[in-house]
MITORLO-584646 format. One line per 2 residues: number of its first residue (from 1); their letters; for each residue y, z, x of N, C-alpha, C, O. Coordinates in steps of 0.02 Angstrom, whole numbers, plus 50000, padded with zeros to 5 digits. Each point is the difference from the previous one (the first is absolute). Layout:
BEGIN
NUM	A	Y,Z,X,Y,Z,X,Y,Z,X,Y,Z,X ~ ...
***
This chain:
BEGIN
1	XX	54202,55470,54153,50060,50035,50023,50053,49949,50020,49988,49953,50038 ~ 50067,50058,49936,50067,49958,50012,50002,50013,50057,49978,50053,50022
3	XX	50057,49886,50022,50041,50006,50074,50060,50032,49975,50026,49981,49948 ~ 49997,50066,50087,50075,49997,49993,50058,49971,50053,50015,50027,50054
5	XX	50012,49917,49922,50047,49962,50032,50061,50014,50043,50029,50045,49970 ~ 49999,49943,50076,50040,50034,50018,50088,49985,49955,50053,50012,50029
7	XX	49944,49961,49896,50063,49995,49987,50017,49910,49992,49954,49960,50007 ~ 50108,50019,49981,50012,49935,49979,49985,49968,50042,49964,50023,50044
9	XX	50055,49922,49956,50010,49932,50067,50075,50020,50031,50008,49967,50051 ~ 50035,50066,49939,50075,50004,50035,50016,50058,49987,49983,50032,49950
11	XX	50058,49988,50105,50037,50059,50005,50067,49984,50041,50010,49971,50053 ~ 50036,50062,49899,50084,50017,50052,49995,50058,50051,50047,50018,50036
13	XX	49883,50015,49961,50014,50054,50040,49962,49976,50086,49954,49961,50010 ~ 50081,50075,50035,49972,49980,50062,49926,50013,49994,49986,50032,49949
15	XX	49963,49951,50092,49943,50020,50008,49958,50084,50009,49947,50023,49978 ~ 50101,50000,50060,49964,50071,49988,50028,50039,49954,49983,50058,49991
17	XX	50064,49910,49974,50026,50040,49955,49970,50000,49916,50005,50035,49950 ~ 49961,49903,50071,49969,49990,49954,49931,50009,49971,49979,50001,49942
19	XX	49987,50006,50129,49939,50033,49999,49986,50065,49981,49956,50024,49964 ~ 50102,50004,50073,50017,50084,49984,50008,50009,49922,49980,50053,49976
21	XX	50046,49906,49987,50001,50024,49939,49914,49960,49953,50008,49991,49939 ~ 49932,49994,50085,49975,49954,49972,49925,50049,50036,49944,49995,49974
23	XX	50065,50036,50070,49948,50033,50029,50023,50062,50057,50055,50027,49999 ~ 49885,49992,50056,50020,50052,50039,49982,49945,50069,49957,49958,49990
25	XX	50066,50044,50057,49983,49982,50067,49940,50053,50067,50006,50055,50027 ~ 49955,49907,49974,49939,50030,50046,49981,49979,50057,49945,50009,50026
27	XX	50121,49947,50005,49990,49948,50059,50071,49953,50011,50039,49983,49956 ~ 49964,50004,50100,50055,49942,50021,49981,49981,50046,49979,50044,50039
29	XX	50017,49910,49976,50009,49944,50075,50074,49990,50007,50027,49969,49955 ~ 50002,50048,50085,50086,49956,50028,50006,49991,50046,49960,49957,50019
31	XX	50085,50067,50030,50018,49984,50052,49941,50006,50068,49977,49960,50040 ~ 50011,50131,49945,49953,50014,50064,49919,49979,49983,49955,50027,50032
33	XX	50031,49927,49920,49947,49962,50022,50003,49925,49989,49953,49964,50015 ~ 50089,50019,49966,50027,49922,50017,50054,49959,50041,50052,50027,50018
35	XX	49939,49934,49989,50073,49967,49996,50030,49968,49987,50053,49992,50029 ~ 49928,49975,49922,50001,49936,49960,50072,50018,49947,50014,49958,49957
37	XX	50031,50108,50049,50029,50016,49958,49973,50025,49907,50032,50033,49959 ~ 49916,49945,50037,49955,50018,49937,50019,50056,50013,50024,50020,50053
39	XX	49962,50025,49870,49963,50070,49982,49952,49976,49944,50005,49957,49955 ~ 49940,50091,50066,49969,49995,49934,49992,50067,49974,50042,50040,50020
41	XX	49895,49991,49922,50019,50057,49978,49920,50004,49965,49971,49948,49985 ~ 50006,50102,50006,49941,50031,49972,50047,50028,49931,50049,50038,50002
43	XX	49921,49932,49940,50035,50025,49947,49949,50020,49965,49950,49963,50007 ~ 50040,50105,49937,49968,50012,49971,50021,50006,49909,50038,50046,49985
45	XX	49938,49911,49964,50006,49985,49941,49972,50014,49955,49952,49966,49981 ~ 50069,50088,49989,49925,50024,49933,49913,50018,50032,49946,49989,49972
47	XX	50070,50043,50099,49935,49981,50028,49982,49939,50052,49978,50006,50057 ~ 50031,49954,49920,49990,49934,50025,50029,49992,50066,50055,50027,49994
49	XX	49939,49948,50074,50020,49980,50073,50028,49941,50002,49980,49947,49976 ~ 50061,50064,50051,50018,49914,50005,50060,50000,50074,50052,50033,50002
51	XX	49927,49931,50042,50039,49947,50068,50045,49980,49987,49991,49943,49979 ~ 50093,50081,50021,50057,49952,49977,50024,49975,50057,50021,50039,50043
53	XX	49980,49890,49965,50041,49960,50053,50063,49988,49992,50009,49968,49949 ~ 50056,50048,50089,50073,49981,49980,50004,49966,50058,49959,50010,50045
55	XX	50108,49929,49962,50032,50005,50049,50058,50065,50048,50050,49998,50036 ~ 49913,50044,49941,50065,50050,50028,50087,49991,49966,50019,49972,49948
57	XX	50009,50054,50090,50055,50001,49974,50056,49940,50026,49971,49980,50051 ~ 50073,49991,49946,50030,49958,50023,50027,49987,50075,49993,49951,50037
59	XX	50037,50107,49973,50020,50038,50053,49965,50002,50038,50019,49985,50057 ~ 49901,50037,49931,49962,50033,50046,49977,49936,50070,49990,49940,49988
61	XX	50007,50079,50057,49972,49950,50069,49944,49990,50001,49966,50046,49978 ~ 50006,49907,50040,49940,49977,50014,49975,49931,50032,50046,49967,50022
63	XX	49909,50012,49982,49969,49947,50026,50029,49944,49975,50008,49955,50041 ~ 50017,50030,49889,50040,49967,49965,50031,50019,49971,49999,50059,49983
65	XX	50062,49878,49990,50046,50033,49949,49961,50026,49944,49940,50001,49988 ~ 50124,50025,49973,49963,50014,49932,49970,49940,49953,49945,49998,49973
67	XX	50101,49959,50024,49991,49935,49985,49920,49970,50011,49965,49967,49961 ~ 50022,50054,50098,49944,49961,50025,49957,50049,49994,49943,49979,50004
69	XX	50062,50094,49986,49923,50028,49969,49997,49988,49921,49944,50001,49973 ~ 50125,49987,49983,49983,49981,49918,49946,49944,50001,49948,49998,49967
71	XX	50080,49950,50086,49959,49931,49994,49922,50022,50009,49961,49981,49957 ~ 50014,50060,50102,49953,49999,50013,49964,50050,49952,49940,50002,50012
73	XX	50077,50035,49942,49970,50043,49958,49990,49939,49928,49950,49995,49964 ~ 50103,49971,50031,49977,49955,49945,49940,49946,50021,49956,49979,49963
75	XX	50054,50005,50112,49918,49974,50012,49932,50048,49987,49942,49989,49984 ~ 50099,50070,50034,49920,50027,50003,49962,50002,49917,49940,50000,49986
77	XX	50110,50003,49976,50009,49995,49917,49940,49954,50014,49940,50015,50000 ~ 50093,49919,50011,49973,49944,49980,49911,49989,50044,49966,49954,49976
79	XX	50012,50075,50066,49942,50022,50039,49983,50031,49961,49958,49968,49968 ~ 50054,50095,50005,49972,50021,49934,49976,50003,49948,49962,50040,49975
81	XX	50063,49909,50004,49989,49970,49935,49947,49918,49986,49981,49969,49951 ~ 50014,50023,50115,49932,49933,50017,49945,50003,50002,49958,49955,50004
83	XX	50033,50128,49993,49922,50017,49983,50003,50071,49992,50046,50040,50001 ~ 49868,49966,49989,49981,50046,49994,49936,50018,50028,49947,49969,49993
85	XX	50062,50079,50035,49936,49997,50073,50004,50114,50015,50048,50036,50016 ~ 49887,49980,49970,49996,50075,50028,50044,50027,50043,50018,50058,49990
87	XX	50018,49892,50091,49992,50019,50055,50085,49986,49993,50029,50011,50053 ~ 50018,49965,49884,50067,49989,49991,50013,50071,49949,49970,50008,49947
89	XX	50068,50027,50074,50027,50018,49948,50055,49993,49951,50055,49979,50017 ~ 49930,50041,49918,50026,49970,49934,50036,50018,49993,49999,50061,49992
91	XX	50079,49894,50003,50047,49994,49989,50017,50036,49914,49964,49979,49955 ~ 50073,50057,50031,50004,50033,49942,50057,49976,49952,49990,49988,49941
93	XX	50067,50005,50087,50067,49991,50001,50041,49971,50033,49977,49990,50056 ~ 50088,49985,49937,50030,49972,50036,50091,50017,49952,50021,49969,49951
95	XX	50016,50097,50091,50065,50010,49975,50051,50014,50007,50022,50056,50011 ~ 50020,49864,49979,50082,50002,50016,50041,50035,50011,50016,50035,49951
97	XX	50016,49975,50103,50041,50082,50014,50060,49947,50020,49999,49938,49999 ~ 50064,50117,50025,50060,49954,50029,49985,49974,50085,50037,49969,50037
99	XX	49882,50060,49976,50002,50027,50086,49925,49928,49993,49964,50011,50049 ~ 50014,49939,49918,49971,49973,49998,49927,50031,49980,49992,50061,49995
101	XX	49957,49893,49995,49923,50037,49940,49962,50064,50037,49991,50011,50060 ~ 49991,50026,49884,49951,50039,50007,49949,49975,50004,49999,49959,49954
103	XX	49946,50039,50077,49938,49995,50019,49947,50050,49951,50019,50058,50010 ~ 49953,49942,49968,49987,50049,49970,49908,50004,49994,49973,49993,49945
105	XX	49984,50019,50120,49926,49995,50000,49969,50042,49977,50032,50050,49982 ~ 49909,49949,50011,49947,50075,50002,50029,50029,50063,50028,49967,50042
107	XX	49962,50105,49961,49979,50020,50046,49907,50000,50019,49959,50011,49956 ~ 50020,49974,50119,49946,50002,50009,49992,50045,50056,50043,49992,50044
109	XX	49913,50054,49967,49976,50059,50040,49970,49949,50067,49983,49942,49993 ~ 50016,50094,50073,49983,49973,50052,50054,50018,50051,50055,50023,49986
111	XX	49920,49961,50080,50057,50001,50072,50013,49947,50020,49959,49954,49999 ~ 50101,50039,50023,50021,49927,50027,49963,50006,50067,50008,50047,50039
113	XX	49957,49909,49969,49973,49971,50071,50036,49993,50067,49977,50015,50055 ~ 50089,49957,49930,50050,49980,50049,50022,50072,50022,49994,50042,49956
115	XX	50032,49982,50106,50027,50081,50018,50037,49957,50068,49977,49950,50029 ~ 50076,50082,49984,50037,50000,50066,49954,49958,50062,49943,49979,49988
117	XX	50081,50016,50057,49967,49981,50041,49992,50070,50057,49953,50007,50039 ~ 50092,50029,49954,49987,50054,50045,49936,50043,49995,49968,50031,50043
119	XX	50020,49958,49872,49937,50051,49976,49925,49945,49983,49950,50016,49968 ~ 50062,49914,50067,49952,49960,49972,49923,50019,50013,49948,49996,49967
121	XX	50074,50033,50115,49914,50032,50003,49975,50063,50005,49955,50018,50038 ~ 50091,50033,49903,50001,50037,49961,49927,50002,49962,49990,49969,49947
123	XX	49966,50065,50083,49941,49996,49952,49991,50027,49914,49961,49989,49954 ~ 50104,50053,50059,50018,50050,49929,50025,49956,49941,49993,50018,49941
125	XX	50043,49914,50082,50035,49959,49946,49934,49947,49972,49947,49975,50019 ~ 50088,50027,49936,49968,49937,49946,49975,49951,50035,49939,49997,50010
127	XX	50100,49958,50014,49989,49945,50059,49916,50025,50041,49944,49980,49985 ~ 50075,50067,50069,49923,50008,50036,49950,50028,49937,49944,49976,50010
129	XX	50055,50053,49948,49960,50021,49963,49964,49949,49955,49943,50011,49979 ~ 50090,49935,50008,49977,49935,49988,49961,49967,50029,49951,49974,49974
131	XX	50071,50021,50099,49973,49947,50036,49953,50033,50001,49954,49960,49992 ~ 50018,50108,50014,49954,50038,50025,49936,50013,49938,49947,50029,50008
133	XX	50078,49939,49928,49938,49983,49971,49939,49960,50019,49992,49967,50052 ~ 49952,50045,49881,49932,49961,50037,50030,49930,49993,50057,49996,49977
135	XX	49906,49942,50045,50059,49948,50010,49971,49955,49921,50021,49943,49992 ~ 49946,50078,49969,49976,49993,49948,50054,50002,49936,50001,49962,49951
137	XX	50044,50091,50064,50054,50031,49961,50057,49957,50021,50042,49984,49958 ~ 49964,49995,50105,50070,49989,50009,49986,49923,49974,50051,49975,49977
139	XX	49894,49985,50023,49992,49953,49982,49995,49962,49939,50016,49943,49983 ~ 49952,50118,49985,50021,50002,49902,50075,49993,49995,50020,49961,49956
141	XX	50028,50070,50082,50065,50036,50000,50052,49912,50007,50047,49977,49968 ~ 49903,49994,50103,50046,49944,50010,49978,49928,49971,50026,49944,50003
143	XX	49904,50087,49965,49992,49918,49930,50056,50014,49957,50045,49959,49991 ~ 49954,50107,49979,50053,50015,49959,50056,49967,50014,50005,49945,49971
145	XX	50041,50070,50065,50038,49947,50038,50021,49937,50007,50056,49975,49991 ~ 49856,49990,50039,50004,49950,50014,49988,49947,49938,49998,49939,50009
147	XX	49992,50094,49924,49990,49970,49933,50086,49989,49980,50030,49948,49986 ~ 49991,50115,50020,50050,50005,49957,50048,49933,50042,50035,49960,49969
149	XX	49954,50039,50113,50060,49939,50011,49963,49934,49996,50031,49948,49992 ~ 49883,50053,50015,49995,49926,49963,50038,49980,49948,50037,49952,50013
151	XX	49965,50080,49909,50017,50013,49953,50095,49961,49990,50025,49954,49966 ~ 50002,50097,50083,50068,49996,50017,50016,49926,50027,50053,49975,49982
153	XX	49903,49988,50062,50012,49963,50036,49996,49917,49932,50035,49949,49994 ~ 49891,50086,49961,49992,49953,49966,50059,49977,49933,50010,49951,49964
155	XX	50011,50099,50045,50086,49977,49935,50066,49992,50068,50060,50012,49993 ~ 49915,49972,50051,50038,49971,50051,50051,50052,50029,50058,49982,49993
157	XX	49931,50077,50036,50039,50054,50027,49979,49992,50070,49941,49991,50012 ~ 50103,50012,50037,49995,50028,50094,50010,50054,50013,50051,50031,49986
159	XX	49895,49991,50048,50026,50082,50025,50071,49994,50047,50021,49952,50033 ~ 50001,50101,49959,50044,50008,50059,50009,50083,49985,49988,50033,49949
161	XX	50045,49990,50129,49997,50077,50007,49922,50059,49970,50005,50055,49973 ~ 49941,49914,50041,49950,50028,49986,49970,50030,50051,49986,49976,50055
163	XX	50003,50084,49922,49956,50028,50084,49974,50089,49967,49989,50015,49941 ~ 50008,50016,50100,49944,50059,49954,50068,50059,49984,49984,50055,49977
165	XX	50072,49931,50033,50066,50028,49943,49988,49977,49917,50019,50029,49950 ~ 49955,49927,50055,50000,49968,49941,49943,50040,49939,50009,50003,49939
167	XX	49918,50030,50108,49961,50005,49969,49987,50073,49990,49992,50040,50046 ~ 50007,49979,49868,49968,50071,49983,49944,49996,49998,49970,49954,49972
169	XX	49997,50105,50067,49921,50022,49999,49978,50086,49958,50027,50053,50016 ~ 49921,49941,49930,50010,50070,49970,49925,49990,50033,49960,49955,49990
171	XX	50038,50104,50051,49924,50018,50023,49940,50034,49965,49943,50012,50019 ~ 50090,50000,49924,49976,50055,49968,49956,49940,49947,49939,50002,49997
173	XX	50093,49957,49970,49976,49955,49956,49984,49933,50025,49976,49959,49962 ~ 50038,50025,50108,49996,49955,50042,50023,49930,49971,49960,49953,50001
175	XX	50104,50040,49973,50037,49964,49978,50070,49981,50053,50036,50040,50031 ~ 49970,49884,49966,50034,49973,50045,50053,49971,49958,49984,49966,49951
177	XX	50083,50044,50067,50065,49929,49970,50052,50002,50039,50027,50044,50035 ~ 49986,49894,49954,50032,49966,50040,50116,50021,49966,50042,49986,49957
179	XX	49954,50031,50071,50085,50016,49977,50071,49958,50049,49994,49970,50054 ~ 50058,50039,49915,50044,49957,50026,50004,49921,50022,50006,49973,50055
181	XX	49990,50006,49892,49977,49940,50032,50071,49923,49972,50002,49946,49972 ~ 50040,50102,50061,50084,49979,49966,49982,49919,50034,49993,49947,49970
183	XX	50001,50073,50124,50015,49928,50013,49938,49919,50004,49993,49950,50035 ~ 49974,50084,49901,49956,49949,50008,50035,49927,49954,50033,50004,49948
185	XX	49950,49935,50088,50048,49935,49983,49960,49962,49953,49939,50006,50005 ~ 50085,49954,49948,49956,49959,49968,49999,49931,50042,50047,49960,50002
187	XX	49901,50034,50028,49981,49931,50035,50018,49991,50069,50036,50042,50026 ~ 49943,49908,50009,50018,50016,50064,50091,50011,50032,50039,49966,49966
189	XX	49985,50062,50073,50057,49981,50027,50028,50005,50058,49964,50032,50038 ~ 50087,49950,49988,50015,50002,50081,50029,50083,50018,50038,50030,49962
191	XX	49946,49988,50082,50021,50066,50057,50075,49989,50010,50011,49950,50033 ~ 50029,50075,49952,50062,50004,49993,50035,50047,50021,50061,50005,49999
193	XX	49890,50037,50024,50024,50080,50042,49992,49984,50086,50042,50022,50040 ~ 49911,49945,49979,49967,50011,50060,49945,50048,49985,49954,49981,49964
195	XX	50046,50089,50064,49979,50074,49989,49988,49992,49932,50053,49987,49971 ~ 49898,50016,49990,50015,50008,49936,49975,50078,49978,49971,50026,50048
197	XX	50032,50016,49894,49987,50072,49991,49934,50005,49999,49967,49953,49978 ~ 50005,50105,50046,49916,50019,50019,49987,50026,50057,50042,50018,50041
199	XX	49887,49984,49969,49997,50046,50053,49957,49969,50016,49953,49982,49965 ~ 50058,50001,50117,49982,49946,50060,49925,50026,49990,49971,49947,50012
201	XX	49989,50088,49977,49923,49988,50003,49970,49969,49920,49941,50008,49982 ~ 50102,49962,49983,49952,49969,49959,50039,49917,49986,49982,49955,49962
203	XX	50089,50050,50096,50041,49947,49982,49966,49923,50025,49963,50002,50049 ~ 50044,49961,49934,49964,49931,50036,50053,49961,50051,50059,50015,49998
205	XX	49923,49946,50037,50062,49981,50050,50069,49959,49979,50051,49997,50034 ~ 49936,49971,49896,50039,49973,49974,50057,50040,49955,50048,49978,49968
207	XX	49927,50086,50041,50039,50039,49961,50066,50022,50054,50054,50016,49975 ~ 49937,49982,50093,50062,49996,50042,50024,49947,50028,50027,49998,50055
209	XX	49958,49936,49889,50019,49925,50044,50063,50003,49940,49997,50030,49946 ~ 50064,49929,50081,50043,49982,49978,49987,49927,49964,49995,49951,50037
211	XX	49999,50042,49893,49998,49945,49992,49915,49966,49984,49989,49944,49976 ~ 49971,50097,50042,49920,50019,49966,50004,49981,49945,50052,50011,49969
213	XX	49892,49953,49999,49962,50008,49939,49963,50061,49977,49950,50015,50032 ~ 50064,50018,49925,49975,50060,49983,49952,49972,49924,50036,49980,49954
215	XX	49894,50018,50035,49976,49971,49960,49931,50048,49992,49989,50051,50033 ~ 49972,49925,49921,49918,50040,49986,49982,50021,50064,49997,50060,50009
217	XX	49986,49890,50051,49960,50015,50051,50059,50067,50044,49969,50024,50048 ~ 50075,49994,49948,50040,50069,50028,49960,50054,49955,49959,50036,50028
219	XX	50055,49971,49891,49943,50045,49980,49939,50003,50017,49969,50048,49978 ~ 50008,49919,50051,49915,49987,50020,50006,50048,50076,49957,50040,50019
221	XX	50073,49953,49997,50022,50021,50080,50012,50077,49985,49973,50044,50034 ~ 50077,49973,49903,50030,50065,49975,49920,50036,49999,49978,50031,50048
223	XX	49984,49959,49891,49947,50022,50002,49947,50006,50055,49971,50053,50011 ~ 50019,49904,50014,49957,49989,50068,50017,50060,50040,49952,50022,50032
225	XX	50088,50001,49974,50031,50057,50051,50011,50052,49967,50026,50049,50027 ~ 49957,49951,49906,49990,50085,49965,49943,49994,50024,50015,50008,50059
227	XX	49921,49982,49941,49938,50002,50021,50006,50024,50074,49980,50055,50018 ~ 50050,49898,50023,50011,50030,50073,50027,50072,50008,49986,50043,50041
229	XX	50061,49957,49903,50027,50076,50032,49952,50056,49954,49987,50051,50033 ~ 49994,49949,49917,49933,50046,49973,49958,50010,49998,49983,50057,49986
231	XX	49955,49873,50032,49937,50002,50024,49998,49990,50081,49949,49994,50035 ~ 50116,50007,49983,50003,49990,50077,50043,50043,50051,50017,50057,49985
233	XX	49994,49925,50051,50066,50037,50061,50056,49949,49996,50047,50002,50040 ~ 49949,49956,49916,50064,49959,49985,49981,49933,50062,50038,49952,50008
235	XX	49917,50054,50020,49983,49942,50043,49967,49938,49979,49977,50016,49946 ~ 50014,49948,50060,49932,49950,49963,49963,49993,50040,49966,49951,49985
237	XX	50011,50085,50089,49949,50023,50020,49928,50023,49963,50001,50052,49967 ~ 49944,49916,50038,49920,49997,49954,49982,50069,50003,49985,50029,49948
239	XX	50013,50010,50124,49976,50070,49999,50036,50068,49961,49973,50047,49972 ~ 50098,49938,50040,50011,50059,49938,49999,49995,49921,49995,50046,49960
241	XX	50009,49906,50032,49996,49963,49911,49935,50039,49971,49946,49994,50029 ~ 50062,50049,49912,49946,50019,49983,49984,49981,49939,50006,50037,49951
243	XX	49967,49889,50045,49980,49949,49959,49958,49964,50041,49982,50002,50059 ~ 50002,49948,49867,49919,49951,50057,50052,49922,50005,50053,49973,49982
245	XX	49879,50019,50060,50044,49934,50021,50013,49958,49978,50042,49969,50033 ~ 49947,50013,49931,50036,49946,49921,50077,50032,50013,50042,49970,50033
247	XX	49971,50101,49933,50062,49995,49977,50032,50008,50060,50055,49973,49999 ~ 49929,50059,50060,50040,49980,50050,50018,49931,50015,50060,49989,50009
249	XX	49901,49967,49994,50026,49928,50014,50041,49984,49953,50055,49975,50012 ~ 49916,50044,49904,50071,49990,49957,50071,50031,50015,50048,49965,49986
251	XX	49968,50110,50047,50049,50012,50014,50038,49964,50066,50061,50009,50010 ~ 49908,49960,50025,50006,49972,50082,50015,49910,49965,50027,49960,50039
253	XX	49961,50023,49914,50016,49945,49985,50065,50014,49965,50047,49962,50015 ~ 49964,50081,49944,50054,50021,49962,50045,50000,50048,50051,49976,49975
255	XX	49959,50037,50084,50057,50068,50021,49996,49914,50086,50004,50013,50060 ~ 49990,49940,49921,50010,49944,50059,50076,49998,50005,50038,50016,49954
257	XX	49975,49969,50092,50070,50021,50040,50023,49932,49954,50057,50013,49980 ~ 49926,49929,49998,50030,49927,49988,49986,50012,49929,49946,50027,49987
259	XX	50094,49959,49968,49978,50001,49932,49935,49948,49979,49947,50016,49973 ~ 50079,49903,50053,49940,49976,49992,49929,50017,50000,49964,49979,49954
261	XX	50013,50058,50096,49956,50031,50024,49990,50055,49941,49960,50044,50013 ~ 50060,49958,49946,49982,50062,49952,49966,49960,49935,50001,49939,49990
263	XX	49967,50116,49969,49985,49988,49934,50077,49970,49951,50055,50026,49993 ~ 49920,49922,49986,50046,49950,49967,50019,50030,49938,50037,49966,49966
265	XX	49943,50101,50008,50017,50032,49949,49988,50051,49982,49938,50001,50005 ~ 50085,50072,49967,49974,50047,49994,49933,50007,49991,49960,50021,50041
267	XX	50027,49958,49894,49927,49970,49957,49923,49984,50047,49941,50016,49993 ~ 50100,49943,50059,49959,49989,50052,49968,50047,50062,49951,49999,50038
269	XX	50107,50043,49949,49971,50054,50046,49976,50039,49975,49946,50018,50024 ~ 50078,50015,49916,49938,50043,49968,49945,49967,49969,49956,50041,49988
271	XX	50034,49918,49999,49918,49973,49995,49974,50005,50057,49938,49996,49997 ~ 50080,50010,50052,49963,49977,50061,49987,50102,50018,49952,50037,50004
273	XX	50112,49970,50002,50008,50105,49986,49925,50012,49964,49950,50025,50026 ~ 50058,49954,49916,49951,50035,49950,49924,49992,50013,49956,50040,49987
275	XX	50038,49875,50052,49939,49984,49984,49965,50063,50073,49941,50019,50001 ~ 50097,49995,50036,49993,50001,50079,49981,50082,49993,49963,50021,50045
277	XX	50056,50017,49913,49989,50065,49976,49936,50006,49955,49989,50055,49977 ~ 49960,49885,50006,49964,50019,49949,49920,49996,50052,49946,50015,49975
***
């Protein structure tokens, strides 16, 4: 069975105008669940699903200019296209509008993990219903994960802005991926924000230093504290962690307040992850 494509590499027409003539719409992300100024769009094609990422419209407000979400959608391009791993989803397309590229993914089934903070201990959302698996599942869920950013780390990518917004969970098929992953950097680089974007329970301390090295061992820290907040109460406290003690010490080494003090490389921590789970 042919894919059916969404159309050339370029278009004069704005982005939803162009979708509209190329398919039907079954979804948007814009304003009231971001803020990044993005929209994206659930488009449906001959059948086929597919995730369209825009920068929004020119005009539109957000976290950055427009300027600066084109840039960061052409990174995420380029994150895209460095591998190929279950837990990434596959980039389909990529097409020229006057409003900067279409994004153009699978769509993949699942709930975003990340929810408000007002509804976080919401037992009804995705988020608690996760954590509240056997810890067997959530652990398949965060090798998944923790492969795909070895992987990432090994063609030389840094996390940045990663935290459980980032991650789709389909419970049904118990499939995990990792989405948005605009501001990840190739190689290490300096903190230039202070505050940088994320959410303070998976951020490492260097991520609010002015002038920080942001390098492998911050992803090591990123991950280390998905574990805390899903197999745990977000503490690195031994008694609520519901893992054995291998991988707790692997997450408690991960998640050291000093980077030094951490695993010297993604790679390093999931071997040590993996062996500590068997």
């Amino acid at each position: 069975m042919s894919e059916p494509l969404l159309g050339p590499s370029r278009t004069e027409l704005a982005p939803v105008e162009y979708l509209r003539s190329r398919g039907s719409f079954f979804a948007e992300f814009g304003a009231l669940t971001q803020d990044s100024g993005n929209v994206s769009y659930g488009v449906e094609v001959e059948g086929r699903r597919y995730f369209v990422k825009t920068a929004g419209p020119p005009e539109a407000a957000g976290s950055l200019p427009h300027d600066g979400r084109v840039a960061l959608l052409r990174n995420a391009v380029e994150v895209a296209r460095s591998l190929d791993h279950p837990a990434l989803v596959p980039l389909r397309a990529v097409i020229e509008s006057p409003h900067g590229p279409l994004l153009v993914y699978d769509w993949v089934d699942g709930e975003l993990l990340g929810v408000d903070r007002a509804r976080r201990e919401d037992p009804a959302t995705a988020h608690q219903r996760f954590r509240a698996l056997p810890p067997r599942q959530i652990v398949a869920a965060l090798d998944a994960v923790y492969d795909l950013h070895a992987q990432l780390a090994g063609v030389g990518w840094v996390a940045a802005d990663f935290y459980d917004g980032a991650l789709v969970y389909d419970f049904e098929r118990r499939r995990i991926h990792a989405v948005d992953l605009d501001n990840y950097h190739r190689g290490p680089f300096t903190n230039a924000m202070g505050r940088m974007f994320g959410s303070t329970r998976f951020m490492s301390p260097e991520e609010f230093q002015l002038g920080a090295t942001i390098d492998e061992r911050t992803t090591v820290f990123n991950l280390g504290r998905t574990a805390a907040v899903f197999l745990s109460d977000g503490t690195l406290e031994r008694a609520p962690f519901r893992g054995t003690d291998a991988q707790h010490a692997a997450v408690a080494a991960a998640c050291s307040p000093e980077p030094r003090d951490r695993y010297p490389s993604v790679a390093a921590f999931v071997s040590d992850w993996t062996a500590a789970g068997e």
